[in-house]
C-alpha positions as CSV (number, residue, x, y, z in Angstrom):
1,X,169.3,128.5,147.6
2,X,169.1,128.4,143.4
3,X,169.4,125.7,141.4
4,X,169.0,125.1,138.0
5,X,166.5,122.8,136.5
6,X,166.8,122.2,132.4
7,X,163.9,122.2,130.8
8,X,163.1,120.9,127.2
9,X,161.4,124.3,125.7
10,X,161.9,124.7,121.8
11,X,164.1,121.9,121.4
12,X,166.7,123.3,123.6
13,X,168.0,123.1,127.1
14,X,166.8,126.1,129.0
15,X,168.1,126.7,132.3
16,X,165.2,128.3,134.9
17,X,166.3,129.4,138.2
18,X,164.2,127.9,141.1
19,X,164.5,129.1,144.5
20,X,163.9,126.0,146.8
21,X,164.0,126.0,150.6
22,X,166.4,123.2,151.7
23,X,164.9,123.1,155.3
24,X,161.9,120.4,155.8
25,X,158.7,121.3,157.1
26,X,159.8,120.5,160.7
27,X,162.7,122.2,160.5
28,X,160.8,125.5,159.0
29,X,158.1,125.3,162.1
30,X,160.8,125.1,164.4
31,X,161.1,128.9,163.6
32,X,157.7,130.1,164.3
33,X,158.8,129.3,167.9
34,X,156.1,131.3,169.6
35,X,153.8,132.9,167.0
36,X,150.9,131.0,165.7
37,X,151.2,127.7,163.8
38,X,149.1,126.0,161.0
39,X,149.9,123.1,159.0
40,X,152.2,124.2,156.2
41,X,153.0,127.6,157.7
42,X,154.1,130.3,160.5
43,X,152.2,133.6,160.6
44,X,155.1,135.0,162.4
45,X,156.3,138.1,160.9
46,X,159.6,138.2,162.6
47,X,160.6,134.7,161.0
48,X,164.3,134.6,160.6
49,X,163.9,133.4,157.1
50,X,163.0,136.6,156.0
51,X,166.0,138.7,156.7
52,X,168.2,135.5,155.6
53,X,171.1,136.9,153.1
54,X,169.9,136.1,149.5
55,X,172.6,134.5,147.6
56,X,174.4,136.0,144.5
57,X,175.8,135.6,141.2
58,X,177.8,137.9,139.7
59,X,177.6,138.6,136.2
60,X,178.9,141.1,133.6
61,X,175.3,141.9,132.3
62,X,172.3,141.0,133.6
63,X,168.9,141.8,131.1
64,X,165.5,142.2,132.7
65,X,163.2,140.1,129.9
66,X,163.9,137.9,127.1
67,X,161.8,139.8,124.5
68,X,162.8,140.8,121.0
69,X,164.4,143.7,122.2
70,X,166.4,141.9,125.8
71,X,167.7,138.6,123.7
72,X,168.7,140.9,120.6
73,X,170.9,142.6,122.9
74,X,172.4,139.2,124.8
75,X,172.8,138.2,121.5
76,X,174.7,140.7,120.0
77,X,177.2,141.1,123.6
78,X,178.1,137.4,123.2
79,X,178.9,138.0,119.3
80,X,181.2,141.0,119.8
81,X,182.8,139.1,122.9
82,X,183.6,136.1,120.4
83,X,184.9,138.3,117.8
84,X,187.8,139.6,120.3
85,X,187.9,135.9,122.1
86,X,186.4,137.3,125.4
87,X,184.5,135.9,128.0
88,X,181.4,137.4,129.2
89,X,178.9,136.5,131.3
90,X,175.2,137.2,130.2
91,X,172.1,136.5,131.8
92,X,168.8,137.1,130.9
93,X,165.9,136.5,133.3
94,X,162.5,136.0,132.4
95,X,159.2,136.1,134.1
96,X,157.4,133.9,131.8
97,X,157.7,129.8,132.2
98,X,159.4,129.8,129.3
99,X,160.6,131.7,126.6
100,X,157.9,133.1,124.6
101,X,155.0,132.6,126.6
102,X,154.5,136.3,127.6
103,X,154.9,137.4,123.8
104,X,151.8,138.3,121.9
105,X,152.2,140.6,118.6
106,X,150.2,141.0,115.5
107,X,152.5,140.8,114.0
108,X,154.1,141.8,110.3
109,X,157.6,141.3,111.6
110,X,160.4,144.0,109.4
111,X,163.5,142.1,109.3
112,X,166.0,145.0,109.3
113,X,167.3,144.2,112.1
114,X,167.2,140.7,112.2
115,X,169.2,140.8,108.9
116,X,171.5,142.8,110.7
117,X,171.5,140.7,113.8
118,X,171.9,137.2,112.1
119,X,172.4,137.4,108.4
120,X,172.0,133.5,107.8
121,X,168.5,133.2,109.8
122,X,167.1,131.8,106.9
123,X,169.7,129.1,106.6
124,X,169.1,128.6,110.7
125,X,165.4,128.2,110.2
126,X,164.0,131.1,111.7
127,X,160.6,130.4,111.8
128,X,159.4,133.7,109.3
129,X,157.3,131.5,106.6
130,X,154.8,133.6,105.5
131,X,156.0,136.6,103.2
132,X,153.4,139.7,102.9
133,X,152.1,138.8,99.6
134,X,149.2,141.6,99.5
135,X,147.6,145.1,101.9
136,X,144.4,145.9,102.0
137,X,143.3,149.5,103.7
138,X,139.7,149.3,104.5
139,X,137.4,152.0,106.1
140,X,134.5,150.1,107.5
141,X,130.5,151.8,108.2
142,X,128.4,149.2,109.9
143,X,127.0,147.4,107.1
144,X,130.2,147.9,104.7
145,X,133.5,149.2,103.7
146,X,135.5,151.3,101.3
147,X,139.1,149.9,100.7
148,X,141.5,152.9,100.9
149,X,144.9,153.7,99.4
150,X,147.1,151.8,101.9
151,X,149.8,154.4,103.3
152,X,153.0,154.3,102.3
153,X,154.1,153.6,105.8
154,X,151.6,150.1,105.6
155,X,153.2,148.6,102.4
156,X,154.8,145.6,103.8
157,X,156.8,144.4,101.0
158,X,159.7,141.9,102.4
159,X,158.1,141.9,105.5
160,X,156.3,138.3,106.7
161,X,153.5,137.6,108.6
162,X,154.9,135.6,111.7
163,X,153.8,134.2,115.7
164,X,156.4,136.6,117.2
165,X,155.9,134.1,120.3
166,X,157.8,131.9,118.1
167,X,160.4,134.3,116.9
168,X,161.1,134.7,120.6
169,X,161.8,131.1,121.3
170,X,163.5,130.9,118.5
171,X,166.1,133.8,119.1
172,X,166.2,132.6,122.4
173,X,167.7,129.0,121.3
174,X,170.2,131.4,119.4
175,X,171.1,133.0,122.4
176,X,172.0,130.0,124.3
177,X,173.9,128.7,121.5
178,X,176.1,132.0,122.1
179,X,176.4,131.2,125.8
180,X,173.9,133.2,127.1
181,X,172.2,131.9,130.2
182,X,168.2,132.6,130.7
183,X,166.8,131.7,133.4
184,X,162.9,131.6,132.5
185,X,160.2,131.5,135.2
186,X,162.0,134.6,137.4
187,X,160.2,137.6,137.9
188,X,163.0,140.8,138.8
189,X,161.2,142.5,141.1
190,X,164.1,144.9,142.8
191,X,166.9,146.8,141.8
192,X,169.9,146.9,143.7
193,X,171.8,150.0,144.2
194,X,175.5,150.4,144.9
195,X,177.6,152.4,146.8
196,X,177.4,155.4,144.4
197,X,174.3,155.2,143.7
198,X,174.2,153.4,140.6
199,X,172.2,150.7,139.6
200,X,174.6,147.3,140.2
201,X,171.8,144.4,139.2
202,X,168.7,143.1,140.0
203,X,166.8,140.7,143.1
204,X,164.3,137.8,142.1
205,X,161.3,138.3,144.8
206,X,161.1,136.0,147.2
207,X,158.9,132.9,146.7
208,X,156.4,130.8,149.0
209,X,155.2,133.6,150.8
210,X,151.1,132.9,151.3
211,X,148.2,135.1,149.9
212,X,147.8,136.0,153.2
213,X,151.7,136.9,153.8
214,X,152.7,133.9,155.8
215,X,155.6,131.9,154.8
216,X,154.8,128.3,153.4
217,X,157.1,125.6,154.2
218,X,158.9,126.3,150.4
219,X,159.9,129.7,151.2
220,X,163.3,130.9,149.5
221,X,164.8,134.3,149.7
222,X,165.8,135.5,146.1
223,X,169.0,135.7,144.4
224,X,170.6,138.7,143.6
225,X,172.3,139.2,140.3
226,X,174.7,141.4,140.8
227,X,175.6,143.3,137.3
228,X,178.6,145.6,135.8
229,X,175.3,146.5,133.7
230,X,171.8,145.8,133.7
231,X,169.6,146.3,130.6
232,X,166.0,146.8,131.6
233,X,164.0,144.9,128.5
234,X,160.8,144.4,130.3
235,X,158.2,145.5,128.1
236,X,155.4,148.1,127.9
237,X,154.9,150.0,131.4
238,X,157.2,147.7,133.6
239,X,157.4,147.7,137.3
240,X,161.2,148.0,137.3
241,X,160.9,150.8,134.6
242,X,158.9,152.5,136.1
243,X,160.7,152.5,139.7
244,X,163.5,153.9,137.2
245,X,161.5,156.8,135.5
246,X,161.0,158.2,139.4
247,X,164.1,157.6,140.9
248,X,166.5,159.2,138.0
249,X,163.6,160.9,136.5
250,X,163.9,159.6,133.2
251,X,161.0,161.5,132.1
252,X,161.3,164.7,132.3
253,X,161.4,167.1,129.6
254,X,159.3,164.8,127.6
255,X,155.8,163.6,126.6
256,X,153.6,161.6,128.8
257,X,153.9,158.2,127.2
258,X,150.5,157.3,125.9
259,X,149.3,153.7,125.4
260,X,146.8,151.5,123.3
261,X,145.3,147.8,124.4
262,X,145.6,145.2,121.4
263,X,143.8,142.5,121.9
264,X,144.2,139.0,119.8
265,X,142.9,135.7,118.5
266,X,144.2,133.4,116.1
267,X,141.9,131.4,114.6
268,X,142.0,128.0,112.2
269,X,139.9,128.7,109.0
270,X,138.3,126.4,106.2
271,X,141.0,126.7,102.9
272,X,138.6,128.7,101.2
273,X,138.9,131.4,103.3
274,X,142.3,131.5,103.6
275,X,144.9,133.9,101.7
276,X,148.6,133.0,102.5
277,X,150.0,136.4,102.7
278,X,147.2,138.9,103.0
279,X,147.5,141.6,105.1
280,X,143.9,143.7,106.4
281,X,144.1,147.0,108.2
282,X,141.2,148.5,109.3
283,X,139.2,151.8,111.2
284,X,136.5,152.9,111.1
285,X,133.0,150.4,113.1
286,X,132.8,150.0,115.4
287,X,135.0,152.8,116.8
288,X,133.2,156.5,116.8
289,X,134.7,159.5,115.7
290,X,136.3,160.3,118.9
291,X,138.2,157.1,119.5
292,X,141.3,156.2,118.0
293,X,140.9,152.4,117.1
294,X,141.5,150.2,113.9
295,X,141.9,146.4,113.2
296,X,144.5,143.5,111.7
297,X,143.7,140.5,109.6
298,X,146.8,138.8,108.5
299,X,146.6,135.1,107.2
300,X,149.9,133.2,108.7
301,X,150.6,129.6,107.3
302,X,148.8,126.5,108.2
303,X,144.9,127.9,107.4
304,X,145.8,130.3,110.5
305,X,144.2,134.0,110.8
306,X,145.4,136.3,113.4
307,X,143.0,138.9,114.3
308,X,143.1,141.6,116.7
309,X,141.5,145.1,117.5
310,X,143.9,148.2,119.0
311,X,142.3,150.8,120.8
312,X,144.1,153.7,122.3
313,X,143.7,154.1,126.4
314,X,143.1,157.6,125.7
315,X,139.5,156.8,124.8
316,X,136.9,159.1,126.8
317,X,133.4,157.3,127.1
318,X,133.7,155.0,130.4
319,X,131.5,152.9,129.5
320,X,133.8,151.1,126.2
321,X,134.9,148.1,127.4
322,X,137.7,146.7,124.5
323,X,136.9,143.4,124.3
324,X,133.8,143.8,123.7
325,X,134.6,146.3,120.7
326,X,136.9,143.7,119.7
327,X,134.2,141.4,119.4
328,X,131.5,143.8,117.8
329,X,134.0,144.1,115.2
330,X,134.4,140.8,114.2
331,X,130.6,140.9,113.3
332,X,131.9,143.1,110.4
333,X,131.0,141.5,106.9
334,X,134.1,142.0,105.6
335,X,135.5,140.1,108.9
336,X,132.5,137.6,109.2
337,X,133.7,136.4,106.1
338,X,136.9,135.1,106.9
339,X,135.8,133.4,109.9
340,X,132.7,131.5,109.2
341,X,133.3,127.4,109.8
342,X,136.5,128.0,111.2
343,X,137.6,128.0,115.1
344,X,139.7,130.5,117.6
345,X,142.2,128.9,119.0
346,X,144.3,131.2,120.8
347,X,143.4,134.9,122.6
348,X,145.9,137.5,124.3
349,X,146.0,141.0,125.0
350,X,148.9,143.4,125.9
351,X,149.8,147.1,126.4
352,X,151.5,148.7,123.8
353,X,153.5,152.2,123.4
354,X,151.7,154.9,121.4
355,X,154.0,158.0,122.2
356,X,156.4,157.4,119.5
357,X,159.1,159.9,119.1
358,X,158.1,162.6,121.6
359,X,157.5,160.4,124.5
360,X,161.4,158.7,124.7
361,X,162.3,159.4,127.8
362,X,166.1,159.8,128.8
363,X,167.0,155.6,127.8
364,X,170.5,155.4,130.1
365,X,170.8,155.6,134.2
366,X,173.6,155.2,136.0
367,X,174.8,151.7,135.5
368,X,172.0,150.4,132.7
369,X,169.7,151.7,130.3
370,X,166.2,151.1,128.8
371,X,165.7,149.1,125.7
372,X,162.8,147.9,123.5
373,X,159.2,148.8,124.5
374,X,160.6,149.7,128.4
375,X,161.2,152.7,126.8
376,X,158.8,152.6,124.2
377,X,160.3,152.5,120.6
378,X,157.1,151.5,118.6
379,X,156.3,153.1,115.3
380,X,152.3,153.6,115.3
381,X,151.6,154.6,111.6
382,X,153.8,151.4,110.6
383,X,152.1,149.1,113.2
384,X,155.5,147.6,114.0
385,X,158.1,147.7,116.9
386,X,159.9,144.6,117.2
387,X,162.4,146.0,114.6
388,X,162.8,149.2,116.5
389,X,163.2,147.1,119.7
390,X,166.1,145.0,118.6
391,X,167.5,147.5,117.1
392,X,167.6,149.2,120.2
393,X,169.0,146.2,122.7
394,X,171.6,145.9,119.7
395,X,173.3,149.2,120.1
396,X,173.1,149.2,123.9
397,X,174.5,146.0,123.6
398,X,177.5,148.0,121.7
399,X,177.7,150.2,123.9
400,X,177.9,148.2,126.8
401,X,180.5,145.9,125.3
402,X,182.7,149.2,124.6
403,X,182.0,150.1,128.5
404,X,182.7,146.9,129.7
405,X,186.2,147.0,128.1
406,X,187.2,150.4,128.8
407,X,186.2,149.6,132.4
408,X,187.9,146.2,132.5
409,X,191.1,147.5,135.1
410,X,189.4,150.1,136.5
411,X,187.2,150.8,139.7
412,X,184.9,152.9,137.6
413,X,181.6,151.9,136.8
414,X,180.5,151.2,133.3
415,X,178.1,153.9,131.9
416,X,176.2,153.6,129.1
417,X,175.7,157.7,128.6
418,X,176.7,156.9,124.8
419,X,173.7,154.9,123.9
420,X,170.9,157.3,123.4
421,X,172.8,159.8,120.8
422,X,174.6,156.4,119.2
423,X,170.7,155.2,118.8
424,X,169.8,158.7,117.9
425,X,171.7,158.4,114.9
426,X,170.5,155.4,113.6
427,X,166.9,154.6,111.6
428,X,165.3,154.1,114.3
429,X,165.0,157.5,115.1
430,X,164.6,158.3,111.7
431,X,161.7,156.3,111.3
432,X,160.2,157.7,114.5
433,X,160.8,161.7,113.6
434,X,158.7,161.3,110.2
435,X,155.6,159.9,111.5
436,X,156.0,162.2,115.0
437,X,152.8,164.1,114.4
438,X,150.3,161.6,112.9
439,X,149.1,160.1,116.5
440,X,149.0,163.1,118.0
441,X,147.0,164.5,115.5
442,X,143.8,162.5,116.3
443,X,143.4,164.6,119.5
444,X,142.3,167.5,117.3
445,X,138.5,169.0,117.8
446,X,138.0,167.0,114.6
447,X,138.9,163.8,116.0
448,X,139.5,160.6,114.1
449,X,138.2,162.3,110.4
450,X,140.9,165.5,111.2
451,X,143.4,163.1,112.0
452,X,143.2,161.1,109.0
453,X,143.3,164.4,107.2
454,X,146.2,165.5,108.5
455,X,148.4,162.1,108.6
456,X,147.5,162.5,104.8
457,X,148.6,166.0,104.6
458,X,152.1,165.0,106.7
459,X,152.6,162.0,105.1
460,X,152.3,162.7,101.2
461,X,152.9,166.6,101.1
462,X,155.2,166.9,104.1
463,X,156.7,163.7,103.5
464,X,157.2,163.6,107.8
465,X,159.4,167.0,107.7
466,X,156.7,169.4,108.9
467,X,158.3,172.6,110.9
468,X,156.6,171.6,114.0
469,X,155.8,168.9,116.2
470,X,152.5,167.9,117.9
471,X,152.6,166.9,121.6
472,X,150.4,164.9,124.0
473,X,149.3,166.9,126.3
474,X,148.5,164.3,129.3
475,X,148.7,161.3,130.4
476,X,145.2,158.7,128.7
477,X,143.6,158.2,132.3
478,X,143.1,161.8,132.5
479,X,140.7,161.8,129.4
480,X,138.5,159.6,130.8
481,X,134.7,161.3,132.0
482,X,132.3,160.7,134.4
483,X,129.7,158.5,133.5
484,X,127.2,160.7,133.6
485,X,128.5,162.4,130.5
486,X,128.7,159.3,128.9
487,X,126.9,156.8,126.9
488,X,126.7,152.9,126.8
489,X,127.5,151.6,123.6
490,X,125.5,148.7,122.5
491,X,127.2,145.4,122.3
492,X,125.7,142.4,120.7
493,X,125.7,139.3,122.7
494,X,128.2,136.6,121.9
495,X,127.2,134.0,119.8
496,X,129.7,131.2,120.5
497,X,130.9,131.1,116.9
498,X,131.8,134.2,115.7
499,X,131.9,136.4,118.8
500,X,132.9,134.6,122.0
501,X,132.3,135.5,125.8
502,X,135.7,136.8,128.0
503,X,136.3,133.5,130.4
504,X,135.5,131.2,127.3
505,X,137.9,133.5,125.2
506,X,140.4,133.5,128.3
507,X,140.8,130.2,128.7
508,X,142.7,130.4,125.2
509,X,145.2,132.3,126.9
510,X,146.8,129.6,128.8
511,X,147.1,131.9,131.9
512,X,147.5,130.9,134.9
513,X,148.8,131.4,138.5
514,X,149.7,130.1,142.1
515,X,146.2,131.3,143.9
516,X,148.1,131.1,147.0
517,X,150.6,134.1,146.8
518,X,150.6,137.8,147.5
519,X,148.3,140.0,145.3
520,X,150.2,141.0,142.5
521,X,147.6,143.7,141.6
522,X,147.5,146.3,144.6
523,X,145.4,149.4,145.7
524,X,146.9,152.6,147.1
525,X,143.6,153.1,148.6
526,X,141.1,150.2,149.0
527,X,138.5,152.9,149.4
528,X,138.7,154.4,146.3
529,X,137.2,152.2,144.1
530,X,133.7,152.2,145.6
531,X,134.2,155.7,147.1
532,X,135.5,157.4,143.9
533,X,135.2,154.8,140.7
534,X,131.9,153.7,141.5
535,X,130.0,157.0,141.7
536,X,132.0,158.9,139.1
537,X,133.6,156.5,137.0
538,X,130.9,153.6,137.4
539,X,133.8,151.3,137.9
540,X,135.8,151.1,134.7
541,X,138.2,148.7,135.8
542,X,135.5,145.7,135.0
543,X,135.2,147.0,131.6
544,X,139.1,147.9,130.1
545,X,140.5,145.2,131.8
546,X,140.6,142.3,128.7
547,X,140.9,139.3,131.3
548,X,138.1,139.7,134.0
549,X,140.3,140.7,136.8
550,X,137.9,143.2,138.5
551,X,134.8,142.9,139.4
552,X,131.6,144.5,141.6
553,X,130.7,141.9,144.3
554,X,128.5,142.3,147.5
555,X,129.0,141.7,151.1
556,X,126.0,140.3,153.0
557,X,125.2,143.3,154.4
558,X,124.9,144.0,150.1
559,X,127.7,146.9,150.3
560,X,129.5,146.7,147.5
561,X,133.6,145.8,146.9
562,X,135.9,145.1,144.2
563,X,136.9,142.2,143.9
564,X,140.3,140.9,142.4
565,X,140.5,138.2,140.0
566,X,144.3,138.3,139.8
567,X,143.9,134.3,138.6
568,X,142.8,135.7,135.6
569,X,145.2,138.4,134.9
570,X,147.2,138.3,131.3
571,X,150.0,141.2,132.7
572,X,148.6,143.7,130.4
573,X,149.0,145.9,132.6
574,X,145.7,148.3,131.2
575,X,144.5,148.8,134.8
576,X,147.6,150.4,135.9
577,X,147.4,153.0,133.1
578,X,143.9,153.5,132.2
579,X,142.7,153.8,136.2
580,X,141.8,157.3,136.3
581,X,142.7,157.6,140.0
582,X,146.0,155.2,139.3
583,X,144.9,153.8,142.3
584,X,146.0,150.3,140.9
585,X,149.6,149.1,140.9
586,X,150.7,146.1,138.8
587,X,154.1,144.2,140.3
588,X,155.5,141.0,138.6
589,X,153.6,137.7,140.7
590,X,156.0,134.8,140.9
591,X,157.8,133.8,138.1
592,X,156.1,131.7,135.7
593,X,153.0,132.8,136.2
594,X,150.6,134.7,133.5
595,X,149.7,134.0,130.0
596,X,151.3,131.0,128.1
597,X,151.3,132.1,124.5
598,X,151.6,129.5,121.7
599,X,151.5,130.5,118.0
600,X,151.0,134.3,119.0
């Protein structure tokens, strides 16, 4: 059964789905009948309860994540409904407990589509305070640094240095306003398929199920939300995304999509240190010339610095572990400097798209289509895609309105084939075709220095209108090599001021799960980890992942195992692209679990 709870987030009423059992504890014993019992659960895989119908809603559009891109579009269906005095139904379901707190940016947000979106967000006190006042370019050695002409693609005049977790909430309070219903703390976890074939909504996983697999005296089937059209917002590399790309093989004919790890922390500073405005960019230490990495320093309001280090997943050496680069850089003089006396307050880390233009892959299926980062829409020379994301969710949103019409007395079923070319023509592709060939480029024998040489070459000569495009050739866990090839970088060790260790920095995060629940970090292979990573590899997974999830531990007998931390884990989701085996599967827990993002 579902029923909705409101909950004060933001100052508004959001209303989060929960899936209660109505039975009591005697009654849900009474149905283990035979098998085993234990206090608070049956073991019985047969239970009745599990094949019990889930319940349904129908709605007209259902939206897989309320992110930048998944809110733009509810947004913008329940302003073209209003303008023709319709009624639609909208729903947006979100994994996070609340709005927001999966949402970690940099981030200089480009209001170009929020202008377009909603004109008065000033007057409605979106929370963008903090104009970009000033750039800075800045090639780093080890001891020092040599500020660069900042490319034309990093000006960020009219641009503001915001908590995108923030902007979230905030456009999610203009959402409900509209009539838009999100239900928070619900993870999508299945997609139903209709009679023809066609994607008709999606199923919230079930919930009190035990680590083990047992069902705990809470157990609830999910609810199915069944759709006219479901947008898949979801973010970088999502489970239901990428159930999509292999059932309507939405990616073929391009680019294997190829991914960086950012990883942040915002930190309060003394005054002195503080520059309302400034905007850093850096490459250079503690990256090497093979490894495509760089830095952001932006000062928010309030004596606030976010900070964060990007490193692309197609790195080679197996023995880099990000976070710790992240920290080595902050050692930096130039960094050091903004940091001393003051305090971290918050850390995240999260995927993000690096394929750009060549890497789109076909955005519509039958009965939905991809939007925002599910199908990857950020522009890597710029550093920004929350502009191209709501872009995005706001034409599908126009589309699907058009489909939704058109459809409204008949028994066909909406398509939203229009929505890649009607995107196609807008900037956002633009803006992605002129800076095509400048990621790409660092794969050159030349690495990092030929790729700054060319993205100079394309982007002041060529002006982005070169006769040719670059590709990426595979997919990053294939660049990975053996660690005997490799070499251990030298880390300093954390000082507890400057440079912090990972559960100290993690406990920033605010994450946080239900221990007792199915793993939602799975092996194809158990094996293959101490019969494949360990002797090649030397286990990568304890070193990309940015949240301890994976580590070495030993049996009594002393064999060695991985162990799973999935407590820990910040739904990055690094360890299901970077594993060079992809022998690791990430799949939504239950709702509300994860990172809870404040100010990031």
């Amino acid at each position: 059964n579902s029923s909705r709870r409101e909950e004060g987030t933001s100052g508004v009423k959001m209303f989060s789905l929960r899936l209660l059992s109505t039975k009591s504890p005697s009654q849900n014993v009474s149905h283990c009948r035979s098998s085993r019992i234990t206090r608070g659960f049956c073991s019985s895989k047969e239970d009745p309860r599990r094949s019990a119908p889930r319940d349904v809603e129908e709605v007209d559009v259902v939206i897989v994540g309320a992110g930048p891109a998944g809110l733009s579009a509810a947004i913008k269906l329940k302003q073209l409904a209003a303008a023709e005095n319709k009624e639609i139904r909208v729903v947006v379901v979100e994994k996070g407990a609340s709005v927001g707190d999966h949402i970690l940016s940099g981030c200089v947000l480009q209001p170009t589509a929020l202008n377009e979106l909603i004109p008065d967000w000033k007057e409605k006190g979106a929370p963008l305070n903090t104009p970009a006042t000033k750039d800075q370019f800045w090639f780093l050695s080890k001891n020092s640094g040599i500020q660069l002409p900042t490319p034309p693609q990093m000006h960020n005049e009219g641009n503001y240095i915001v908590s995108l977790s923030n902007v979230v909430r905030w456009l999610g309070q203009q959402a409900e306003e509209l009539g838009v219903e999100i239900f928070p703390g619900i993870s999508a976890s299945e997609l139903l398929i209709g009679e023809k074939g066609n994607v008709a909504g999606i199923a919230t996983g079930d919930v009190g199920i035990s680590k083990g697999g047992d069902l705990l005296d809470t157990y609830a089937r999910g609810l199915e939300l069944k759709a006219k059209l479901t947008l898949i917002g979801e973010g970088c590399r999502g489970s239901l995304t990428r159930q999509l790309f292999d059932k309507f093989n939405l990616r073929e004919g391009v680019d294997p999509q190829s991914y960086g790890i950012g990883l942040k922390e915002v930190w309060e500073v003394p005054k002195e240190n503080h520059q309302p405005g400034l905007v850093v960019h850096t490459i250079g230490f503690p990256g090497d010339n093979f490894t495509y990495a760089g830095s952001f320093l932006y000062h928010l309001e309030n004596n606030q610095i976010a900070l964060g280090y990007v490193i692309g997943l197609d790195y080679t050496n197996t023995y880099l572990t990000p976070y710790k680069e992240f920290q080595k850089w902050k050692t930096h003089p130039k960094i050091r400097k903004f940091l001393e006396g003051g305090k971290p307050i918050y850390y995240g880390a999260r995927l993000i798209n690096e394929g750009g233009y060549q890497a789109i892959p076909k955005l519509d299926f039958p009965g939905g289509a991809l939007i925002g980062c599910s199908a990857g829409f950020l522009n890597v020379p710029k550093i920004k895609g929350t502009h191209t994301a709501m872009k995005s969710g706001m034409v599908a949103a126009e589309v699907a309105y058009d489909q939704l019409k058109s459809s409204e007395n008949s028994s066909e079923i909406p398509q939203m084939a229009e929505y890649q070319e009607r995107l196609s023509k807008t900037w956002v592709y633009d803006e992605l075709h002129k800076v095509r060939n400048i990621r790409p480029s660092f794969h050159s024998p030349l690495g990092v220095v030929g790729g700054l040489a060319y993205s100079a070459l394309d982007t002041y000569v060529m002006r982005g209108k070169a006769p040719w495009t670059l590709h990426f050739k595979k997919p990053d866990h294939e660049y990975l090599k053996p660690a005997a090839e490799c070499k251990k970088p030298d880390y300093p060790k954390p000082d507890g001021v400057i440079t912090f260790d990972l559960l100290t920095n993690l406990a920033r995060s605010g994450t946080n799960h239900n221990e007792d629940q199915p793993p939602h970090l799975k092996l194809k292979d158990p094996k293959v980890p101490i019969d494949v990573n360990l002797p090649i590899y030397d286990n990568p997974e304890t070193r990309y992942c940015p949240a301890g999830v994976y580590e070495i531990a030993h049996k009594e007998d002393g064999a060695p195992y991985l162990q799973i931390n999935a407590q820990n884990c910040l739904h990055c989701k690094t360890c299901d692209a970077k594993d060079p085996t992809q022998n690791i599967v990430y799949n939504p827990p239950e709702g509300g679990g994860g990172p809870a993002y404040a100010g990031m």
